[in-house]
N, CA, C and O of each residue as an XYZ file, in Angstrom:
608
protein
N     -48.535      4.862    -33.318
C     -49.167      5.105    -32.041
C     -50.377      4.192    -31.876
O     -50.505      3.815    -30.711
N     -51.208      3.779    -32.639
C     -52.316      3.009    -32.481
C     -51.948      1.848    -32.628
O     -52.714      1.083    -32.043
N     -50.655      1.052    -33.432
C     -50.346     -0.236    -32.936
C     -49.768     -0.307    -31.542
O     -49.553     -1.461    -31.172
N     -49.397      0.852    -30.491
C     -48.818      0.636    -29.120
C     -50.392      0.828    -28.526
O     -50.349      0.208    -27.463
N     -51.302      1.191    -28.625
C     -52.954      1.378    -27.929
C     -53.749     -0.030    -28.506
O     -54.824     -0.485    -28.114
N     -52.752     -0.607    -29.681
C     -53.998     -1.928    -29.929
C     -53.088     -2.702    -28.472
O     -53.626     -2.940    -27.391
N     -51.872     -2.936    -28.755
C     -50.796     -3.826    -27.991
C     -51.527     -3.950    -26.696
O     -52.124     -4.960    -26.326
N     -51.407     -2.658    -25.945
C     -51.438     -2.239    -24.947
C     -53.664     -2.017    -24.589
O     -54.114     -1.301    -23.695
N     -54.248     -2.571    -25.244
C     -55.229     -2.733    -25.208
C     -55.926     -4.278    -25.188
O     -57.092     -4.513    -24.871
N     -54.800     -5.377    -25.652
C     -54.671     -6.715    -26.002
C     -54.319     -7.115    -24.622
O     -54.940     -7.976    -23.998
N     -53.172     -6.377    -24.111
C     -52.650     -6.782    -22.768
C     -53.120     -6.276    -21.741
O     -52.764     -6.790    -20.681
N     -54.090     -5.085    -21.692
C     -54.557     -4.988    -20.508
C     -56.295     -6.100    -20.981
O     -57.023     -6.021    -19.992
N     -56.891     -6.851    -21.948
C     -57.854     -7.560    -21.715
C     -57.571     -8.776    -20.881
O     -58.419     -9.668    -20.918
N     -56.524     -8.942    -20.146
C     -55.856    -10.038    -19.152
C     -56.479     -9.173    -18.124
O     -57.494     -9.682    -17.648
N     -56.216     -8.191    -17.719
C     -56.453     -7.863    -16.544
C     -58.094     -7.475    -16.424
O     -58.451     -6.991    -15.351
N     -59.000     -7.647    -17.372
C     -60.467     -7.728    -17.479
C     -60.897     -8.961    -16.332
O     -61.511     -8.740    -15.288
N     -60.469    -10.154    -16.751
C     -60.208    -11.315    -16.130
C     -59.813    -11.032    -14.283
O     -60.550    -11.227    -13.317
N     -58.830    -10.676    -14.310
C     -58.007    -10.559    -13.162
C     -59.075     -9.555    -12.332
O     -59.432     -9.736    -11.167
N     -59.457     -8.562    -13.123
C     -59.704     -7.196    -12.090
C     -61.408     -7.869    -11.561
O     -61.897     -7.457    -10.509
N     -61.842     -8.469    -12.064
C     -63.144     -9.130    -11.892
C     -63.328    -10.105    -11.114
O     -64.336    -10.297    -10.434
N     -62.567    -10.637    -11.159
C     -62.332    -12.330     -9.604
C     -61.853    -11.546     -8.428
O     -62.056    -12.145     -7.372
N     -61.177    -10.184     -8.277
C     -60.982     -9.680     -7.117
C     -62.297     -9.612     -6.170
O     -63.373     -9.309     -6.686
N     -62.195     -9.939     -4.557
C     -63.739    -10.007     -4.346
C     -64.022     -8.534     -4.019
O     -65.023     -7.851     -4.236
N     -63.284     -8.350     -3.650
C     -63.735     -6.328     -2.894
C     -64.133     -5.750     -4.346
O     -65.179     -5.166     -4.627
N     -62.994     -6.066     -5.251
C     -63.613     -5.269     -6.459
C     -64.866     -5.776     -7.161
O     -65.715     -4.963     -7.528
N     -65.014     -7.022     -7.355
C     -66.619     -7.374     -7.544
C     -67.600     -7.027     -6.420
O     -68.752     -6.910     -6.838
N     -67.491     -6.885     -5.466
C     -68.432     -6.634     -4.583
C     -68.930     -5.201     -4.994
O     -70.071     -4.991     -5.406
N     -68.208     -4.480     -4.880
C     -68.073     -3.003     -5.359
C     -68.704     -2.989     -6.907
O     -68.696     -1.810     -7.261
N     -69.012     -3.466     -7.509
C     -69.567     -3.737     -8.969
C     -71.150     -4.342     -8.667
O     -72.132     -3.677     -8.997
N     -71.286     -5.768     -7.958
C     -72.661     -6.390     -8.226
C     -73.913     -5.369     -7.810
O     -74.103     -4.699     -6.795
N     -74.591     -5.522     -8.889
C     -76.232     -4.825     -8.464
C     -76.864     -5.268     -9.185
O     -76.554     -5.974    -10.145
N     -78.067     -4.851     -8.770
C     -79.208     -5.248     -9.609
C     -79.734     -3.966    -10.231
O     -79.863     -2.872     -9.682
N     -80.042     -4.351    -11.626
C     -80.938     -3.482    -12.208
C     -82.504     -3.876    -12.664
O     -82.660     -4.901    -13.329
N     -83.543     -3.135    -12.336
C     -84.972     -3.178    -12.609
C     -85.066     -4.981    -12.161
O     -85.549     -5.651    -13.074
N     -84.771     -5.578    -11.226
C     -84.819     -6.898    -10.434
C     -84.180     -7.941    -11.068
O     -84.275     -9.138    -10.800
N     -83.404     -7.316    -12.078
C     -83.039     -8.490    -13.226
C     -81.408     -8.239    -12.805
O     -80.937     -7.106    -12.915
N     -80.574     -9.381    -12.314
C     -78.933     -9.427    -11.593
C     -78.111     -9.067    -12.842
O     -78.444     -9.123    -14.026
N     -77.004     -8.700    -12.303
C     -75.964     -8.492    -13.396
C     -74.731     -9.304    -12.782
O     -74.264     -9.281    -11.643
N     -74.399     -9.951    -13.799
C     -73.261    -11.284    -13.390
C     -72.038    -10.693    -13.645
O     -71.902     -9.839    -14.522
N     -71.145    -11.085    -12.944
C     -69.558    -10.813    -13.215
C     -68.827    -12.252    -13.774
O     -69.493    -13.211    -14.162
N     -67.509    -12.230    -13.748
C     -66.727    -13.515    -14.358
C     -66.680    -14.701    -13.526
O     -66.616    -15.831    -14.011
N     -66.709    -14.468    -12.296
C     -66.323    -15.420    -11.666
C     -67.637    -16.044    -11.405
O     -67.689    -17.266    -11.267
N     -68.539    -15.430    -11.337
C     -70.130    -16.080    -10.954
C     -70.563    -16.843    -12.424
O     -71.684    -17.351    -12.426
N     -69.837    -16.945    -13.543
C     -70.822    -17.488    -14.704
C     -69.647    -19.165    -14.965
O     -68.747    -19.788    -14.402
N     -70.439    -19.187    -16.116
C     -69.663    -20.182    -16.543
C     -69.254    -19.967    -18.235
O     -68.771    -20.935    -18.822
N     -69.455    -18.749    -18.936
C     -69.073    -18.436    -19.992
C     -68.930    -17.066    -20.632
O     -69.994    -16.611    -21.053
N     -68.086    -16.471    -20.764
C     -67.701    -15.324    -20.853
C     -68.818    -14.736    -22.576
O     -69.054    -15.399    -23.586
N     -69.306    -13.071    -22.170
C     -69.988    -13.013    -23.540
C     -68.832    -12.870    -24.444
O     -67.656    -12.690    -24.128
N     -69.477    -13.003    -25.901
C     -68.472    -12.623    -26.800
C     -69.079    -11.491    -27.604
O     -70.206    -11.001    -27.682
N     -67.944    -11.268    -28.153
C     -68.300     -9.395    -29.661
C     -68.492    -10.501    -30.431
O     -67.954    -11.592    -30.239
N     -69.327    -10.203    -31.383
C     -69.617    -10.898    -32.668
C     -68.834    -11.193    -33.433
O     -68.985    -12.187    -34.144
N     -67.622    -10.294    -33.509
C     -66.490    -10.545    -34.946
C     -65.256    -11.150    -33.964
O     -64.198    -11.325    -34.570
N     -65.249    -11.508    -32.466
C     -64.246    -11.675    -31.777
C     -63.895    -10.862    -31.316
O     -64.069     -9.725    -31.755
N     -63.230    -11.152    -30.192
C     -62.070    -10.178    -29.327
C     -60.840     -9.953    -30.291
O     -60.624     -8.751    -30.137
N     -60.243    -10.254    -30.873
C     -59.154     -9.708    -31.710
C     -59.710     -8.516    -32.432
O     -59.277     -7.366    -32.367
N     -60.793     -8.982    -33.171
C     -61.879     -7.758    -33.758
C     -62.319     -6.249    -33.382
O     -62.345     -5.133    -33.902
N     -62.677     -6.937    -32.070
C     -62.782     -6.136    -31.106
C     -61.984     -5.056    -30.261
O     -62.477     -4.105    -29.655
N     -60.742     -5.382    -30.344
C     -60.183     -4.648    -30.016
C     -59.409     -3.911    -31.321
O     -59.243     -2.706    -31.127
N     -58.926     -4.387    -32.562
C     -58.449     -3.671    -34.145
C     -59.649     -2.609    -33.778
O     -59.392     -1.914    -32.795
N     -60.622     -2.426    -34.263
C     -61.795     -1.566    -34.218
C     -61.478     -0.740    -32.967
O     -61.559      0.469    -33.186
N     -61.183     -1.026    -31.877
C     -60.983      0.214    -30.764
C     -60.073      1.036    -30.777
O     -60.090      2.262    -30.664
N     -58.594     -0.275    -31.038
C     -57.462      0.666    -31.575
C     -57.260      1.684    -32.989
O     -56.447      2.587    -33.189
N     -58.157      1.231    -33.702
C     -58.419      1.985    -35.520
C     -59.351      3.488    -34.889
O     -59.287      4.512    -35.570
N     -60.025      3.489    -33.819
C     -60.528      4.747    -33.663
C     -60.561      5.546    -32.382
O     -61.209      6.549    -32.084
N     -59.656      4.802    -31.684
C     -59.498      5.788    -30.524
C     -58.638      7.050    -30.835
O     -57.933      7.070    -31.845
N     -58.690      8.053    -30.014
C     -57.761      9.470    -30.438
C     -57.215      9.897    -29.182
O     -58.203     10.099    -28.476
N     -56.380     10.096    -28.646
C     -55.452     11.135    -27.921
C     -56.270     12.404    -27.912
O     -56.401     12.925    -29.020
N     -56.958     13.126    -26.698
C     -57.911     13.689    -26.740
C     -56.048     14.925    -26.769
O     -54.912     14.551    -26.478
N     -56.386     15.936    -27.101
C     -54.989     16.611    -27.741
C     -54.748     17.510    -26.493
O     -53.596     17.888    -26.281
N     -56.196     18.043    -25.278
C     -55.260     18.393    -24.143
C     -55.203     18.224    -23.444
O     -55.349     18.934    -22.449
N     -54.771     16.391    -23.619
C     -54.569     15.373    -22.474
C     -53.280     15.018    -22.671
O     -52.533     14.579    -21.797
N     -52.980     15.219    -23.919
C     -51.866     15.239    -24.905
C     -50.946     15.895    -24.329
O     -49.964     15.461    -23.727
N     -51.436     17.515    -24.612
C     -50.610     18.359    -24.255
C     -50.031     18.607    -23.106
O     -48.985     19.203    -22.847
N     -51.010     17.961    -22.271
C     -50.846     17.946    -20.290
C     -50.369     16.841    -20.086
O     -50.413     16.388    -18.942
N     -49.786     16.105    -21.130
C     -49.125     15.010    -20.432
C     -49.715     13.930    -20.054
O     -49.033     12.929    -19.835
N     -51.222     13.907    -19.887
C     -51.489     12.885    -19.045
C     -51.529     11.282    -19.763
O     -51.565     10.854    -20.917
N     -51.504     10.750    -18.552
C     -51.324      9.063    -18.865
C     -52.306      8.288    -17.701
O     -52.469      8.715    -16.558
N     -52.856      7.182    -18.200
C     -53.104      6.577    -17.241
C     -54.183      5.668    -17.935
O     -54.057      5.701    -19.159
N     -55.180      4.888    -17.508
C     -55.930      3.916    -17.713
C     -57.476      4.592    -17.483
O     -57.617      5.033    -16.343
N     -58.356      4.708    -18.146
C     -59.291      4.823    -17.725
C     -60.469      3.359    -17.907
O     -60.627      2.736    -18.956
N     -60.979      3.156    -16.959
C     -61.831      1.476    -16.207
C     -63.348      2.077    -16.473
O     -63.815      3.037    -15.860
N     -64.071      1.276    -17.574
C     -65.029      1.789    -18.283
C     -65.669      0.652    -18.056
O     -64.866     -0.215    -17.710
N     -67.286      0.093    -18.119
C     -68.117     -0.821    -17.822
C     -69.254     -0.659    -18.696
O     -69.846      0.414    -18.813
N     -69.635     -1.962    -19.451
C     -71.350     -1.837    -19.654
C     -71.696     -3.248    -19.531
O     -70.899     -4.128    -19.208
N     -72.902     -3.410    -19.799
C     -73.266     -4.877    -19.591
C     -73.996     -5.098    -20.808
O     -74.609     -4.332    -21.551
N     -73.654     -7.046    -20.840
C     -73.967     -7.349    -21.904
C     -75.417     -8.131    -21.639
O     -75.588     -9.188    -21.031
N     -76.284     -7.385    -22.206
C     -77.854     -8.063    -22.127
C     -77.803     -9.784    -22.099
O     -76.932    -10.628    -22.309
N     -79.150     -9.797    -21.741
C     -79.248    -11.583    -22.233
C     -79.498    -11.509    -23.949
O     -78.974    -12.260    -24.772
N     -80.555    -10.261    -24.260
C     -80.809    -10.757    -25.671
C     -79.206    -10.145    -27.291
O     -79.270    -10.077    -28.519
N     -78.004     -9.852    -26.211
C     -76.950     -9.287    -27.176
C     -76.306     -7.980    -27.174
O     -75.253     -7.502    -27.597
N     -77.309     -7.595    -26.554
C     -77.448     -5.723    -27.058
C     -76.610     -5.447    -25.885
O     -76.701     -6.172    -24.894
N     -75.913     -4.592    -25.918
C     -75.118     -3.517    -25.103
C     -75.615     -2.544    -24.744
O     -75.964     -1.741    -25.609
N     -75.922     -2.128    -22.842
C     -76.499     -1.435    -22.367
C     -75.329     -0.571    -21.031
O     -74.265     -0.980    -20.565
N     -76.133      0.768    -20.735
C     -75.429      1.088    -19.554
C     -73.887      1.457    -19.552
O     -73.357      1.241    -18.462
N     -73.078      1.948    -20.499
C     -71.923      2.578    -20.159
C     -71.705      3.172    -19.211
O     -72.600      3.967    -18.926
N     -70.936      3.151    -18.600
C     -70.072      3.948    -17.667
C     -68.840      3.817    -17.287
O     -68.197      2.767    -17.283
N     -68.456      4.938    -16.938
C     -67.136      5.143    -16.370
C     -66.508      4.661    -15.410
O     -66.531      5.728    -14.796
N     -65.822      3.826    -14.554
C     -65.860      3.084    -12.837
C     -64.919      4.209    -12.633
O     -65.247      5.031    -11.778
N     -63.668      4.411    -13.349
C     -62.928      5.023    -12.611
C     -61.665      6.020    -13.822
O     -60.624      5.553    -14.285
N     -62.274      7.565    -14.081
C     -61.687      7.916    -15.178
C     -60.075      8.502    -14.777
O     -59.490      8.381    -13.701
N     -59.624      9.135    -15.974
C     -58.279      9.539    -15.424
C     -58.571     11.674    -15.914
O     -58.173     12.591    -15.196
N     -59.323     11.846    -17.247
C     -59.901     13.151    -16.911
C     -60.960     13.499    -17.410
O     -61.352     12.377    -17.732
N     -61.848     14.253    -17.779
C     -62.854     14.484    -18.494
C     -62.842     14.304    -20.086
O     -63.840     13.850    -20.645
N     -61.375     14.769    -21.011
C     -61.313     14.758    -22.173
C     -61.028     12.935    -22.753
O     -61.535     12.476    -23.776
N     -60.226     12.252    -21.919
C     -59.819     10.800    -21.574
C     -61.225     10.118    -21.490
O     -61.439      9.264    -22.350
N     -62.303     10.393    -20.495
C     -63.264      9.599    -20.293
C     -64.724     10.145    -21.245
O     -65.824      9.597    -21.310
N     -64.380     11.054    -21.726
C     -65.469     11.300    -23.170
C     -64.716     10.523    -24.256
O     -65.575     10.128    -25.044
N     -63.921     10.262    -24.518
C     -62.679      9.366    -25.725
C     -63.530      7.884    -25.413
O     -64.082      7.346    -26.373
N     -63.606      7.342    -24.255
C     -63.987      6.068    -24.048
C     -65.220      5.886    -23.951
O     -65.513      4.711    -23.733
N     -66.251      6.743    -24.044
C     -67.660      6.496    -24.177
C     -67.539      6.174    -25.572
O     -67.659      5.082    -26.127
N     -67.211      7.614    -26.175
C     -67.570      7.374    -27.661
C     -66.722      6.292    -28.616
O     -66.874      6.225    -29.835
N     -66.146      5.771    -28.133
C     -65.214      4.508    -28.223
C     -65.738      3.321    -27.798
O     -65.718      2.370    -28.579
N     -66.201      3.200    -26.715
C     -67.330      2.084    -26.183
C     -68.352      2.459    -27.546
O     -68.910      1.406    -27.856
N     -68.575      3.030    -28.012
C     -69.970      3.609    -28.836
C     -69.751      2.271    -30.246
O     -70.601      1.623    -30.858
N     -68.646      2.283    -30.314
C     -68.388      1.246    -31.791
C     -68.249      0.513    -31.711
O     -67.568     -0.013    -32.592
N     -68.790     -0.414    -30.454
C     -68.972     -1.944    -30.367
C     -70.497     -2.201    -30.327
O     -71.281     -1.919    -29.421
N     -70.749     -2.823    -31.560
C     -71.921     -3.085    -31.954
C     -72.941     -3.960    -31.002
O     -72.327     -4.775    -30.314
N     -74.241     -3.966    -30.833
C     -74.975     -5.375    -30.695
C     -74.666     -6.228    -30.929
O     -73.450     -6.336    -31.093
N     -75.676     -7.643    -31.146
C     -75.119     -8.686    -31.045
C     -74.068     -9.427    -30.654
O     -73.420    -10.057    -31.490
N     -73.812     -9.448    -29.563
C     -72.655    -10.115    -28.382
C     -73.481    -11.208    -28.325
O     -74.684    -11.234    -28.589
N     -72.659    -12.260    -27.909
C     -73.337    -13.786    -27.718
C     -73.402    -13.736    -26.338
O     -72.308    -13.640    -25.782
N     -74.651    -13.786    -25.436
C     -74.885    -13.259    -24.034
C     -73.540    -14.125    -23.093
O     -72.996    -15.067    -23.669
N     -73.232    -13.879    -22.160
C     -72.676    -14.837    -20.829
C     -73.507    -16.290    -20.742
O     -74.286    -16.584    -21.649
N     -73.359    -16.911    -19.945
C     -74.110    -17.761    -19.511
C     -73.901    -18.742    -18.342
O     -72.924    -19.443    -18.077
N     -74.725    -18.646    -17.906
C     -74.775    -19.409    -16.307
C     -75.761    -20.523    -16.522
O     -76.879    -20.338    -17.003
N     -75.275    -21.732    -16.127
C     -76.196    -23.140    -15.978
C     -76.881    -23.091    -17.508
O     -78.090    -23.165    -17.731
N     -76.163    -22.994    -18.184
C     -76.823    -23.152    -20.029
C     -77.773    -21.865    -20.197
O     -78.377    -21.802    -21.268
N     -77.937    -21.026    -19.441
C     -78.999    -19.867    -19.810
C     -78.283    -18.422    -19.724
O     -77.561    -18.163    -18.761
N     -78.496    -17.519    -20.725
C     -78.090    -16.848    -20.865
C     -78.348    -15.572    -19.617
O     -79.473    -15.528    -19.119
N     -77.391    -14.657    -19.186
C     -77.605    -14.198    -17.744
C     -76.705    -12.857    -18.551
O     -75.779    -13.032    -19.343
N     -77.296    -11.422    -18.081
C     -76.535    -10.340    -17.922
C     -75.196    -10.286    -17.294
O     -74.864    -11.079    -16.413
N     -74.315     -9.211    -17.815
C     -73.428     -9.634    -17.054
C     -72.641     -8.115    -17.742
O     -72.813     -7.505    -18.797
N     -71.707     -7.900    -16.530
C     -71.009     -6.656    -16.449
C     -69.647     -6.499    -16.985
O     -68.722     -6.522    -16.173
N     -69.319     -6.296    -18.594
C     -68.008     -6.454    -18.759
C     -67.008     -4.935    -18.106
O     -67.385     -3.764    -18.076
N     -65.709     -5.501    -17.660
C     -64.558     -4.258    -17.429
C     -63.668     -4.207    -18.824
O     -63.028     -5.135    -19.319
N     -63.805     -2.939    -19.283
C     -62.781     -2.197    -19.929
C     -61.615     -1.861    -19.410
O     -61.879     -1.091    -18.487
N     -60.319     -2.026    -19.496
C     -59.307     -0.958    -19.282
C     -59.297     -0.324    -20.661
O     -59.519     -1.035    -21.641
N     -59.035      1.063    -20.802
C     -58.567      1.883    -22.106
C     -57.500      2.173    -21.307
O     -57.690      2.267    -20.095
N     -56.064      2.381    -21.915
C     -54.739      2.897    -21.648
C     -54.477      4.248    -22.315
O     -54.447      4.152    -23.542
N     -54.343      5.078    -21.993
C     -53.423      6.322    -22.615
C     -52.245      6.039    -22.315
O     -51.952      5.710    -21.166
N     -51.217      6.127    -23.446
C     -50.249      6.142    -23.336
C     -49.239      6.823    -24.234
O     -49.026      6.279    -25.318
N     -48.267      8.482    -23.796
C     -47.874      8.944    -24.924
C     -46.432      8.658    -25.004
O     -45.648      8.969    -24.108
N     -46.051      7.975    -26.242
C     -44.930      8.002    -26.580
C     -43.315      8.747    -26.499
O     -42.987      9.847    -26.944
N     -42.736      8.052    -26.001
C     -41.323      8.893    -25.795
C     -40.830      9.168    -27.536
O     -41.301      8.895    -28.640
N     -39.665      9.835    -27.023
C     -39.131     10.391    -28.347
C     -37.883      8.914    -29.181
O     -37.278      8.940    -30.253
N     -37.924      8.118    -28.392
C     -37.086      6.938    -28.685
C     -37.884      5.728    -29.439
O     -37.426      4.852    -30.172
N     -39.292      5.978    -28.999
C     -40.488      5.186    -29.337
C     -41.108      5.405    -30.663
O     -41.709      4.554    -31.318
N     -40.789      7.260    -31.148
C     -41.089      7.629    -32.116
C     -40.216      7.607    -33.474
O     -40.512      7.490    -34.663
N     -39.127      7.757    -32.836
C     -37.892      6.962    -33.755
C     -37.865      6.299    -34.144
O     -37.618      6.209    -35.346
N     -38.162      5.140    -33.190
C     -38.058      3.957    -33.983
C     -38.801      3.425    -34.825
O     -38.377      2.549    -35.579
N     -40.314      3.953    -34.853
C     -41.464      3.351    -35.661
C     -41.549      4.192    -36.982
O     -42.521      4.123    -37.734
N     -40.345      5.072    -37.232
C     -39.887      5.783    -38.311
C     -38.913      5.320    -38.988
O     -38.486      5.943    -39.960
Protein backbone atom coordinates (compact mmCIF):
# COMPACT_ATOMS: atom_id res chain seq x y z
CA UNK A 1 0.00 0.00 0.00
CA UNK A 2 2.68 2.65 0.56
CA UNK A 3 4.54 1.75 -2.65
CA UNK A 4 0.91 2.68 -4.54
CA UNK A 5 0.89 6.31 -2.12
CA UNK A 6 4.78 6.76 -2.97
CA UNK A 7 3.74 6.02 -6.97
CA UNK A 8 0.83 7.93 -6.77
CA UNK A 9 2.51 10.75 -4.80
CA UNK A 10 5.54 10.90 -7.56
CA UNK A 11 2.77 11.35 -10.14
CA UNK A 12 0.63 13.68 -8.74
CA UNK A 13 4.19 16.10 -8.09
CA UNK A 14 3.50 16.81 -12.06
CA UNK A 15 0.47 18.26 -11.30
CA UNK A 16 2.26 20.68 -8.47
CA UNK A 17 3.66 22.24 -11.69
CA UNK A 18 0.47 22.19 -13.69
CA UNK A 19 -1.98 23.23 -10.82
CA UNK A 20 0.25 26.44 -10.24
CA UNK A 21 0.59 28.05 -13.90
CA UNK A 22 -3.28 27.85 -13.89
CA UNK A 23 -4.07 31.69 -13.68
CA UNK A 24 -7.52 31.59 -11.74
CA UNK A 25 -5.86 29.07 -9.57
CA UNK A 26 -2.78 31.22 -8.83
CA UNK A 27 -4.71 34.18 -8.50
CA UNK A 28 -6.73 32.49 -5.86
CA UNK A 29 -3.34 31.62 -3.98
CA UNK A 30 -1.10 35.09 -4.34
CA UNK A 31 -0.88 37.22 -1.07
CA UNK A 32 1.10 38.87 0.85
CA UNK A 33 2.21 38.13 4.18
CA UNK A 34 3.53 40.84 6.91
CA UNK A 35 4.50 43.02 3.32
CA UNK A 36 6.90 40.41 2.35
CA UNK A 37 5.15 38.56 -1.38
CA UNK A 38 4.82 34.99 -1.70
CA UNK A 39 5.84 33.70 -5.22
CA UNK A 40 4.26 30.90 -7.12
CA UNK A 41 5.96 28.79 -10.16
CA UNK A 42 5.29 30.62 -12.86
CA UNK A 43 6.43 34.08 -11.40
CA UNK A 44 10.12 32.70 -10.40
CA UNK A 45 12.81 31.43 -12.17
CA UNK A 46 13.79 28.43 -9.85
CA UNK A 47 11.86 26.07 -8.12
CA UNK A 48 12.84 25.55 -4.05
CA UNK A 49 14.31 22.33 -3.29
CA UNK A 50 14.03 19.63 0.06
CA UNK A 51 17.47 19.19 1.05
CA UNK A 52 17.81 15.37 0.43
CA UNK A 53 15.73 15.90 -3.00
CA UNK A 54 12.39 15.35 -4.25
CA UNK A 55 12.79 11.60 -4.62
CA UNK A 56 13.71 11.89 -0.82
CA UNK A 57 11.11 13.75 -0.28
CA UNK A 58 8.57 12.07 -1.22
CA UNK A 59 10.17 8.01 0.19
CA UNK A 60 9.85 9.92 3.63
CA UNK A 61 6.08 10.94 2.94
CA UNK A 62 5.23 7.68 1.55
CA UNK A 63 7.31 5.66 4.68
CA UNK A 64 4.86 7.65 7.05
CA UNK A 65 1.72 8.50 5.85
CA UNK A 66 -1.34 6.28 7.37
CA UNK A 67 -4.87 5.63 6.12
CA UNK A 68 -6.61 7.52 8.83
CA UNK A 69 -8.80 3.95 9.58
CA UNK A 70 -12.33 5.87 9.46
CA UNK A 71 -11.65 7.15 6.26
CA UNK A 72 -10.76 3.69 5.61
CA UNK A 73 -13.68 2.32 6.78
CA UNK A 74 -16.01 5.00 4.96
CA UNK A 75 -14.48 4.39 1.97
CA UNK A 76 -13.26 7.57 1.29
CA UNK A 77 -10.88 8.56 -1.54
CA UNK A 78 -9.76 11.53 -2.92
CA UNK A 79 -6.78 14.07 -2.92
CA UNK A 80 -6.34 16.35 -0.33
CA UNK A 81 -4.34 20.05 -1.82
CA UNK A 82 -2.15 21.12 1.14
CA UNK A 83 0.24 24.40 0.93
CA UNK A 84 3.16 25.99 2.88
CA UNK A 85 5.75 28.27 1.85
CA UNK A 86 9.18 28.04 1.52
CA UNK A 87 11.01 31.01 3.38
CA UNK A 88 13.87 32.92 1.79
CA UNK A 89 16.13 31.80 4.72
CA UNK A 90 14.96 27.60 4.13
CA UNK A 91 12.65 27.11 6.84
CA UNK A 92 9.13 25.96 6.20
CA UNK A 93 6.32 28.11 7.30
CA UNK A 94 2.40 28.35 7.24
CA UNK A 95 0.73 24.95 6.49
CA UNK A 96 -2.45 24.71 5.32
CA UNK A 97 -5.03 22.98 3.89
CA UNK A 98 -6.44 24.70 0.23
CA UNK A 99 -8.80 22.12 -0.22
CA UNK A 100 -9.38 18.88 2.15
CA UNK A 101 -11.36 15.74 1.39
CA UNK A 102 -12.27 15.11 5.47
CA UNK A 103 -11.18 16.02 8.79
CA UNK A 104 -9.35 12.56 9.63
CA UNK A 105 -7.57 12.84 5.76
CA UNK A 106 -6.57 16.52 6.39
CA UNK A 107 -5.08 15.99 10.07
CA UNK A 108 -2.92 12.86 8.17
CA UNK A 109 -1.44 15.72 5.93
CA UNK A 110 -0.50 18.29 8.43
CA UNK A 111 1.23 15.88 10.45
CA UNK A 112 2.80 14.52 7.32
CA UNK A 113 3.70 17.99 6.01
CA UNK A 114 5.29 17.96 9.73
CA UNK A 115 8.38 15.61 8.41
CA UNK A 116 9.73 17.75 5.93
CA UNK A 117 12.48 19.30 7.52
CA UNK A 118 14.11 22.96 7.18
CA UNK A 119 16.61 23.72 5.11
CA UNK A 120 15.00 23.86 1.56
CA UNK A 121 17.22 25.74 -0.88
CA UNK A 122 14.86 28.99 -1.16
CA UNK A 123 13.06 29.69 -4.89
CA UNK A 124 14.57 32.33 -6.65
CA UNK A 125 13.72 35.21 -8.76
CA UNK A 126 16.43 37.45 -10.66
CA UNK A 127 19.37 35.47 -8.60
CA UNK A 128 17.70 36.38 -5.14
CA UNK A 129 16.11 34.26 -3.12
CA UNK A 130 12.08 35.09 -2.88
CA UNK A 131 9.29 33.17 -0.74
CA UNK A 132 7.27 31.17 -2.43
CA UNK A 133 4.11 28.94 -2.02
CA UNK A 134 4.61 25.23 -2.66
CA UNK A 135 1.17 22.87 -3.70
CA UNK A 136 0.93 19.48 -2.25
CA UNK A 137 -1.42 16.93 -3.68
CA UNK A 138 -1.64 13.92 -0.95
CA UNK A 139 -3.81 11.06 -2.67
CA UNK A 140 -5.86 8.58 -0.64
CA UNK A 141 -6.24 5.81 -2.32
CA UNK A 142 -7.78 2.33 -1.08
CA UNK A 143 -6.94 -0.64 -2.75
CA UNK A 144 -9.19 -3.11 -4.57
CA UNK A 145 -9.15 -6.69 -3.73
CA UNK A 146 -7.24 -7.53 -7.18
CA UNK A 147 -4.57 -4.91 -6.14
CA UNK A 148 -4.14 -6.78 -2.92
CA UNK A 149 -3.58 -10.00 -4.55
CA UNK A 150 -1.37 -9.22 -6.45
CA UNK A 151 1.23 -7.52 -4.18
CA UNK A 152 0.90 -10.95 -2.29
Amino acid sequence: MKNILLITILLLSVLIANAQTKKSFADSLYHQDNGARIYLKSEIDSLPKYPKGENEMFSILAKNIHYPPDAKESGIQGTVYASFVVEINGDITDFKIIKGLNASCDLEVKRLLGFLSNGWTPALKGGQPVRFQYIMPIKFKLQDEKEKKRKK
